[in-house]
C-alpha positions as CSV (number, residue, x, y, z in Angstrom):
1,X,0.0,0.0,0.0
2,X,1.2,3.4,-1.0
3,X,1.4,6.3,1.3
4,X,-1.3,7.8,-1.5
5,X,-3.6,4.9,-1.3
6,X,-7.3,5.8,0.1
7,X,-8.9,3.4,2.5
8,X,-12.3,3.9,4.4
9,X,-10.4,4.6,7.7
10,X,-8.6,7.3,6.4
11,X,-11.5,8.9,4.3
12,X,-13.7,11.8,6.2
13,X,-17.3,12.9,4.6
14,X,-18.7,15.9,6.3
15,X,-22.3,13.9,7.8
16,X,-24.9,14.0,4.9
17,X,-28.5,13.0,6.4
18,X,-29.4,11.8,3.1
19,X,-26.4,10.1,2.5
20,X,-26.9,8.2,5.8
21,X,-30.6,7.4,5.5
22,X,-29.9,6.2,2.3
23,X,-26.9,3.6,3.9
24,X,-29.7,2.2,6.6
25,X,-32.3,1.9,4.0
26,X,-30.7,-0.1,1.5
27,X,-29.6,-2.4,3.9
28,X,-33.2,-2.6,6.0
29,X,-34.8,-2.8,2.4
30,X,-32.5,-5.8,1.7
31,X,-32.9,-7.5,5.1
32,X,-37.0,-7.7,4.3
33,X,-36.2,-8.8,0.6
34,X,-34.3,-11.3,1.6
35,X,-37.2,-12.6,3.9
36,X,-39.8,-11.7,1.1
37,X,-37.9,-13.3,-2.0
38,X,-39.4,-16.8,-1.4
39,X,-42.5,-15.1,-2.5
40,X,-42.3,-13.4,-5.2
41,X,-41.9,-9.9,-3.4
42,X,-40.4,-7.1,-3.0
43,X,-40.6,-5.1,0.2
44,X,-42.1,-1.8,-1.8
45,X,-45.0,-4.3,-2.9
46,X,-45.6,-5.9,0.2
47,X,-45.8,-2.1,1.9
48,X,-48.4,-2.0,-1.0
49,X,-50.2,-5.1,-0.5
50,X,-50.5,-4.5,3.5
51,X,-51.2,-1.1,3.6
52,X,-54.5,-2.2,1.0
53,X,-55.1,-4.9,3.1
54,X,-55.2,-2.7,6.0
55,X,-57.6,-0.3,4.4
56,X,-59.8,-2.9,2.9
57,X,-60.6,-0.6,-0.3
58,X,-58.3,2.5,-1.0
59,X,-57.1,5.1,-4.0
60,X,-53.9,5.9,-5.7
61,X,-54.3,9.4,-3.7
62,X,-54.6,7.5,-0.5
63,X,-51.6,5.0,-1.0
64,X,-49.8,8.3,-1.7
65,X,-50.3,9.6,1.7
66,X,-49.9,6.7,3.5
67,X,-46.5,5.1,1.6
68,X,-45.3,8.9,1.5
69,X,-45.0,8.0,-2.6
70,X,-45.1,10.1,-5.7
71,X,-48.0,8.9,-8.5
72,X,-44.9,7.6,-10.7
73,X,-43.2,5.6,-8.0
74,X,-46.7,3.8,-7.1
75,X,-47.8,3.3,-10.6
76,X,-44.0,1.3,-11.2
77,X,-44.4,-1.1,-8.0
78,X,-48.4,-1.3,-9.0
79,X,-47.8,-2.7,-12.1
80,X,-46.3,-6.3,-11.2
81,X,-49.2,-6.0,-8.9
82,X,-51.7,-5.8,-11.4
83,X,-49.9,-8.1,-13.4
84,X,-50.0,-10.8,-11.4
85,X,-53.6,-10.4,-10.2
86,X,-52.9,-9.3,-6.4
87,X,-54.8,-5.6,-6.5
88,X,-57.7,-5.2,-8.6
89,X,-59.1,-1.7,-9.9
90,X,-62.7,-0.7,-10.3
91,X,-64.7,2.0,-10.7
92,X,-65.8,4.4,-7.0
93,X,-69.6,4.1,-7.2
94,X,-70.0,7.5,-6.0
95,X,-67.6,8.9,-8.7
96,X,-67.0,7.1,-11.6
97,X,-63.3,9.3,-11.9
98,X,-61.9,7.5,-8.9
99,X,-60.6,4.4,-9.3
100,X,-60.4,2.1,-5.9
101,X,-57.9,-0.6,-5.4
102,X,-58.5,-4.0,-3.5
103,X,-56.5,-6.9,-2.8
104,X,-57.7,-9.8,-5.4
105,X,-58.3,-13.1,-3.6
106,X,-55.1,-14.1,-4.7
107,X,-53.5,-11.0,-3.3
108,X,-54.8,-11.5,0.0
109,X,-53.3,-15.3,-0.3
110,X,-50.3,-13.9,-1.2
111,X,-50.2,-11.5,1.9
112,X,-51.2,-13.7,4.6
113,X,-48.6,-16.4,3.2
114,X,-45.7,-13.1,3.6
115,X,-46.9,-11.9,6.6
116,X,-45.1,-14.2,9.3
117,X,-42.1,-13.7,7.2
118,X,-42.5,-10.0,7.4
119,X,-43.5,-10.3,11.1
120,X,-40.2,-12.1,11.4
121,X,-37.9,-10.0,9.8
122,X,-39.7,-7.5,12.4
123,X,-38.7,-9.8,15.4
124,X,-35.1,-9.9,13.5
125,X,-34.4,-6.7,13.1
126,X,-35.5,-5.4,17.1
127,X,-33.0,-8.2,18.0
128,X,-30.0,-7.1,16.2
129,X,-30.1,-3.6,16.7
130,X,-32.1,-3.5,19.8
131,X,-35.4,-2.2,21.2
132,X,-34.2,1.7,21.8
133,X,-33.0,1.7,17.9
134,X,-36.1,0.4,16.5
135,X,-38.0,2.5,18.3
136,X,-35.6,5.7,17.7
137,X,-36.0,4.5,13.4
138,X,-39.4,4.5,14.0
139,X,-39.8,7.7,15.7
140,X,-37.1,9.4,13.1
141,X,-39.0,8.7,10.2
142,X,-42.2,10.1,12.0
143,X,-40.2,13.3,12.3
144,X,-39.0,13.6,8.9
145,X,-42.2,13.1,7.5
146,X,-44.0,15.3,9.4
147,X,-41.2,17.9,8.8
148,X,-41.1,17.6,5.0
149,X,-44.0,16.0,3.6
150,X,-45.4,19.8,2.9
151,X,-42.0,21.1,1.6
């Protein structure tokens, strides 16, 4: 090794919040794929797939505002979705410009199936990095989104 050789020891950033968010979410995001692979998921549509479960019947507005998503961003993880029969679109009764979105039979069959796996990447991840840094990624994000969603 040369005196001019860089290593990650002797490299300083100044602290970038994005920069670091970024770090912990690619590897969280890989730690749930990992446990979601097996079916067919990834953790963006299973985010999907619960938080319509969870609602029963929503709208692309409302996946927006709960996933903290743009419409293009939605409309890309959607679209396997759709493909593969888990959500199904019609037509809101009241207003025949909304379109609701519901888990298919098959897409809640798909979700239940996940779900332990997702529940136990949960357990997983509060065991290695602890109860007080769950709870502290939880409560960051909160923060953040409060803070910015409006800016």
């Amino acid at each position: 090794m040369t005196s001019d050789t860089i290593t990650l020891d002797t490299v300083t950033f100044e602290p970038c919040y994005n920069l670091a968010l970024r770090k912990s979410n690619r590897l969280i995001t890989q730690f749930y794929e990992e446990r979601l692979a097996p079916f067919g998921l990834k953790s963006g549509q299973f985010s999907i797939l619960r938080a319509v479960h969870l609602c029963k019947t929503t709208t692309n507005k409302m996946l927006q505002q709960l996933l903290v998503i743009d419409q293009t961003t939605l409309s890309r993880n959607l679209k396997p979705l759709v493909r593969d029969e888990l959500v199904v679109f019609t037509t809101d009764t009241n207003d025949q410009r909304i379109k609701n979105i519901a888990l298919s039979d098959k897409g809640e069959s798909l979700y239940h199936k996940a779900l332990p796996q997702w529940e136990q990447a949960q357990k997983d991840l509060n065991k290695q990095l602890g109860k007080e840094s769950t709870n502290a990624i939880l409560l960051l994000s909160q923060n953040v989104v409060a803070a910015l969603s409006n800016s």
